[in-house]
C-alpha positions as MATLAB code, in Angstrom:
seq = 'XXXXXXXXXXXXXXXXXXXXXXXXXXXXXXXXXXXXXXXXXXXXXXXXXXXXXXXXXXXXXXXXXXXXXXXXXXXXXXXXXXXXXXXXXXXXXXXXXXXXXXXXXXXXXXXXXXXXXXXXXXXXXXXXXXXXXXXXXXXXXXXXXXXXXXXXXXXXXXXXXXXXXXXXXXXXXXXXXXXXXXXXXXXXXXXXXXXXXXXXXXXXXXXXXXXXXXXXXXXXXXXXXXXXXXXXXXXXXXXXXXXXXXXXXXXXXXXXXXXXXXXXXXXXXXXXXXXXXXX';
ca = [
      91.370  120.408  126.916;
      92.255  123.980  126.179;
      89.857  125.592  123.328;
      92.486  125.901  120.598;
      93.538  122.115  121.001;
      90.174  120.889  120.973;
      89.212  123.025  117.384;
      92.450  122.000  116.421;
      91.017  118.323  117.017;
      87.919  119.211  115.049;
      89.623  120.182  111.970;
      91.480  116.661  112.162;
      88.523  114.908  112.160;
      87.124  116.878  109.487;
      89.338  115.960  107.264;
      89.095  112.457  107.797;
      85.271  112.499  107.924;
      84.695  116.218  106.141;
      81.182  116.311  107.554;
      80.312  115.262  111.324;
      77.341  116.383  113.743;
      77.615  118.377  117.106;
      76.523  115.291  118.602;
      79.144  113.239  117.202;
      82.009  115.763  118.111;
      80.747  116.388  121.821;
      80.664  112.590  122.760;
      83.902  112.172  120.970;
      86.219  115.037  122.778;
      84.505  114.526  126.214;
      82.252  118.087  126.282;
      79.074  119.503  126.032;
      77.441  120.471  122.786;
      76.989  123.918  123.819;
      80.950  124.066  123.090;
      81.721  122.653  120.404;
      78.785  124.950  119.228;
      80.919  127.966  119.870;
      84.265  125.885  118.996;
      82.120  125.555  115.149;
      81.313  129.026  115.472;
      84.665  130.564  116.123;
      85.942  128.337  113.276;
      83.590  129.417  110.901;
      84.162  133.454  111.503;
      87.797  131.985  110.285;
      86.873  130.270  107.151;
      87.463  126.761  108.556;
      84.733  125.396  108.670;
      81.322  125.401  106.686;
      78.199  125.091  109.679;
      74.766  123.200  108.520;
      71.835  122.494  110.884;
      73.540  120.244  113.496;
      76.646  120.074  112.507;
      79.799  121.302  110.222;
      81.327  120.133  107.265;
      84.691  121.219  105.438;
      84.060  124.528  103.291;
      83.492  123.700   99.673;
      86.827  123.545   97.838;
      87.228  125.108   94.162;
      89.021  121.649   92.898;
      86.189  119.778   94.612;
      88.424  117.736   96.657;
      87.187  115.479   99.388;
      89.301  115.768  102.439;
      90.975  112.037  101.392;
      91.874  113.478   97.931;
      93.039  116.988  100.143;
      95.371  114.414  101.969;
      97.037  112.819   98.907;
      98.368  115.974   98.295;
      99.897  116.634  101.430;
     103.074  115.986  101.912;
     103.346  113.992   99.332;
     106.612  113.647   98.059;
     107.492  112.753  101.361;
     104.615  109.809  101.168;
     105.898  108.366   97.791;
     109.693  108.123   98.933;
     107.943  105.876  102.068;
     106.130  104.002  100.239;
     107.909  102.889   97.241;
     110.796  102.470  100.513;
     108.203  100.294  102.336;
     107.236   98.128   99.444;
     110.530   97.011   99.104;
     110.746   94.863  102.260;
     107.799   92.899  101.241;
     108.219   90.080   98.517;
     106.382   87.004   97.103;
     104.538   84.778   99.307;
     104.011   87.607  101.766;
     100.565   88.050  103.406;
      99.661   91.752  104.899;
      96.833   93.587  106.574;
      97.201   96.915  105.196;
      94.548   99.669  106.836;
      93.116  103.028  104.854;
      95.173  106.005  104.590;
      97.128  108.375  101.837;
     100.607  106.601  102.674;
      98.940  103.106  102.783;
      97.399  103.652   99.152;
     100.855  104.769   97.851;
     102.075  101.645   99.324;
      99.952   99.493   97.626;
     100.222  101.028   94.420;
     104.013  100.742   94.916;
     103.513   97.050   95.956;
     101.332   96.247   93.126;
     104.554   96.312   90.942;
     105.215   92.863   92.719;
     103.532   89.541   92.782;
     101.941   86.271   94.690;
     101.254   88.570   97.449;
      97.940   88.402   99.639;
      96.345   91.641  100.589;
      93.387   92.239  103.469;
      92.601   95.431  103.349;
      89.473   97.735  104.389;
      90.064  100.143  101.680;
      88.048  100.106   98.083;
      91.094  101.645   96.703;
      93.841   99.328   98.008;
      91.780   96.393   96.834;
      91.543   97.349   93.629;
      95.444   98.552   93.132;
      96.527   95.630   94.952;
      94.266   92.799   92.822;
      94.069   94.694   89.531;
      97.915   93.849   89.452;
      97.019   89.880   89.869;
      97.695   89.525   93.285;
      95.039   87.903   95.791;
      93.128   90.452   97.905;
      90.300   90.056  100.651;
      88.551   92.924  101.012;
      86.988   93.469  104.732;
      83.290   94.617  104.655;
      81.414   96.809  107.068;
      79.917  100.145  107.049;
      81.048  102.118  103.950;
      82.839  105.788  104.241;
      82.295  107.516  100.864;
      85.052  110.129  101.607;
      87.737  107.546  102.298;
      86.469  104.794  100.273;
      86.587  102.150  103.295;
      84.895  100.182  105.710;
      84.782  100.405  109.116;
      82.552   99.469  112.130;
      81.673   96.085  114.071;
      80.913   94.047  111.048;
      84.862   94.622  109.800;
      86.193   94.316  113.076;
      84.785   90.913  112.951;
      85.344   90.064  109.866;
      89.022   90.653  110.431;
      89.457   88.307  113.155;
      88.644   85.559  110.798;
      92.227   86.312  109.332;
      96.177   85.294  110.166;
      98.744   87.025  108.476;
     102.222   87.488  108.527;
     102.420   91.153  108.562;
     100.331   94.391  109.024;
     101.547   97.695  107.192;
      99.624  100.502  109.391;
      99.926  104.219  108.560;
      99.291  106.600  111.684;
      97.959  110.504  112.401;
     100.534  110.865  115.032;
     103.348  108.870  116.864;
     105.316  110.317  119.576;
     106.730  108.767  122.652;
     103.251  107.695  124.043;
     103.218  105.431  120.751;
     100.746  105.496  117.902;
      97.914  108.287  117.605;
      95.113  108.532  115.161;
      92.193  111.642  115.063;
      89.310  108.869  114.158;
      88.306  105.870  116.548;
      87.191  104.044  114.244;
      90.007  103.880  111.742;
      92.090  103.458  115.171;
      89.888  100.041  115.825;
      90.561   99.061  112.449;
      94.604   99.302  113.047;
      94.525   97.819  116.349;
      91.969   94.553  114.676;
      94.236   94.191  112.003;
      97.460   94.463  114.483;
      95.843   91.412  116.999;
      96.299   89.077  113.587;
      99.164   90.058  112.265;
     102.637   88.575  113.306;
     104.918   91.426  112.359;
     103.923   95.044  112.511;
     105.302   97.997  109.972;
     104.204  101.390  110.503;
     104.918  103.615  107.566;
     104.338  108.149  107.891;
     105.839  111.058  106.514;
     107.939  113.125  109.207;
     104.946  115.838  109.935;
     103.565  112.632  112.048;
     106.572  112.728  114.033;
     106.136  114.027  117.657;
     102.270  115.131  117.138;
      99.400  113.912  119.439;
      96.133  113.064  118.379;
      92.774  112.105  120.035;
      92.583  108.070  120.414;
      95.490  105.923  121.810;
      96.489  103.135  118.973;
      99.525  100.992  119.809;
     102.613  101.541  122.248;
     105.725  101.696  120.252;
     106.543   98.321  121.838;
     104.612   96.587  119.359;
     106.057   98.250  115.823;
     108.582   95.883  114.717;
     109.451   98.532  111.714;
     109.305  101.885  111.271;
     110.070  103.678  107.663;
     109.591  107.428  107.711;
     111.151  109.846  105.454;
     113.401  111.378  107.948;
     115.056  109.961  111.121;
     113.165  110.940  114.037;
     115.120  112.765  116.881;
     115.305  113.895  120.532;
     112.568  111.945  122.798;
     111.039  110.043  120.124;
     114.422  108.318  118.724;
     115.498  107.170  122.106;
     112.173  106.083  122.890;
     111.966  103.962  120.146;
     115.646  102.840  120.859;
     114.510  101.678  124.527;
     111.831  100.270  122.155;
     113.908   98.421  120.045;
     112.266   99.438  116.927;
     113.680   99.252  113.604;
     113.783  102.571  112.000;
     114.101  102.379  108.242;
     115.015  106.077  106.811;
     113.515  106.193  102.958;
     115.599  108.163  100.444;
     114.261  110.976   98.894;
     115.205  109.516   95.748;
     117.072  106.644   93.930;
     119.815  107.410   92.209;
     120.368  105.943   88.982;
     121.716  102.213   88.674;
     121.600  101.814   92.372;
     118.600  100.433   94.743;
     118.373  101.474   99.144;
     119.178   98.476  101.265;
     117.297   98.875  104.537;
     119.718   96.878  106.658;
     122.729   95.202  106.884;
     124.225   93.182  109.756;
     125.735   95.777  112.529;
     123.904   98.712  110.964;
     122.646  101.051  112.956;
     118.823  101.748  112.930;
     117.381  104.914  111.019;
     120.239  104.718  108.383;
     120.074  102.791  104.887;
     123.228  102.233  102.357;
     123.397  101.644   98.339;
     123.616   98.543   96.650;
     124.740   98.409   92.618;
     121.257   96.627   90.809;
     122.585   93.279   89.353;
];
């Protein structure tokens, strides 16, 4: 791995983790610590990166943001059009494994509009939108992530397996023809736990996920049933997820007044959605 790719890596798992230990980083991108010791260095002479004894953390922001909160921002109109999109395939009676991310929270805040649905989730967050609203969620337990509000480890992955349901809504770091990519393993064993129980699989990104790589291999596109992004993907991705045969929902930037997106209709091709009057 070439020196700017692997920093690059670092600052993606910063964000997700904003504090993490030379230790941590060497036996998670394959090197010694003696580089990622000059990797933290030559970020820090940039203003990247904040070094403590041992390890690095994000530098100190003047909104205070945690890298989660630095994520919700990100994008985020983009996020909101997907996820109030998303929520709109799912209706009462459904049950759904939904995993911790900025797009999945939008989701279930979107979602929480609705009712009878049950939610498993890993995320404090989710939870709380989700079953604040009256609907039934199970919240998976484990070892707790302050930044991200979530729980992750053995103790969740077990905990999951306890649970059918009929769908899993998964957000992603990156997808490109490969399939599915995420910067942190352990969110990525979370996604593929949750994916082993679930019968029908949605993944749901904003477009600057669209032909990235990240570190740890997730799912092969095979296995997404539905895809809802803000923008249609293109060149190798779209016909890989043709050969695929994945259902690619493209969310509207915005409704239009007095009319509501239909995903699908018979004979319609993937990746495109048309208007329907509201009754």
């Amino acid at each position: 791995m070439r020196p700017e790719e692997r920093r690059r890596h670092i600052l993606e798992l910063l964000r997700q983790r904003e504090r993490i230990s030379v230790d941590e980083l060497a036996r998670t991108l394959y090197t010694s610590q003696e580089t990622i010791r000059r990797d933290l260095a030559a970020l820090a002479e940039q203003g990247l990166v904040s070094k403590f004894h041992g390890g690095a953390a994000l530098p100190p922001s003047g909104e205070h943001e945690n890298a989660f909160q630095t994520r919700m921002n990100e994008h985020a109109q983009e996020k909101r059009a997907v996820a109030r999109y998303a929520a709109g395939l799912f209706g009462p009676g459904d049950s759904i494994f939904i995993d911790t991310g900025t797009t999945t929270l939008l989701f279930a805040r979107e979602l929480a509009r609705q009712s009878h649905l049950t939610v498993i989730t890993n995320s404090l967050l989710i939870a709380g939108s989700v079953g604040a609203s009256g609907n039934r969620a199970f919240m998976i337990g484990g070892e707790y992530r302050p930044e991200s509000e979530q729980n992750v480890g053995a103790l969740a992955i077990e905990q999951i397996a306890r649970f059918n349901a009929e769908h899993a809504v998964i957000t992603v770091g990156a997808l490109n023809g490969d399939g599915a990519m995420d910067f942190s393993i352990e969110e990525a064993e979370i996604a593929r736990a949750m994916i082993a129980q679930a019968r029908q699989l949605t993944v749901i990104a904003d477009s600057s996920k669209l032909g990235r790589r990240a570190l740890f291999q997730v799912f092969p596109l095979s296995r997404i049933n539905r895809l809802v992004v803000d923008r249609k993907p293109t060149g190798e991705l779209w016909e890989a997820l043709q050969q695929a045969r994945v259902e690619v929902h493209e969310a509207p930037p915005a409704h239009p007044a007095g009319l509501t997106p239909l995903a699908r209709s018979p004979g319609a091709r993937p990746g495109l959605c048309r208007w329907l009057p509201v009754d």
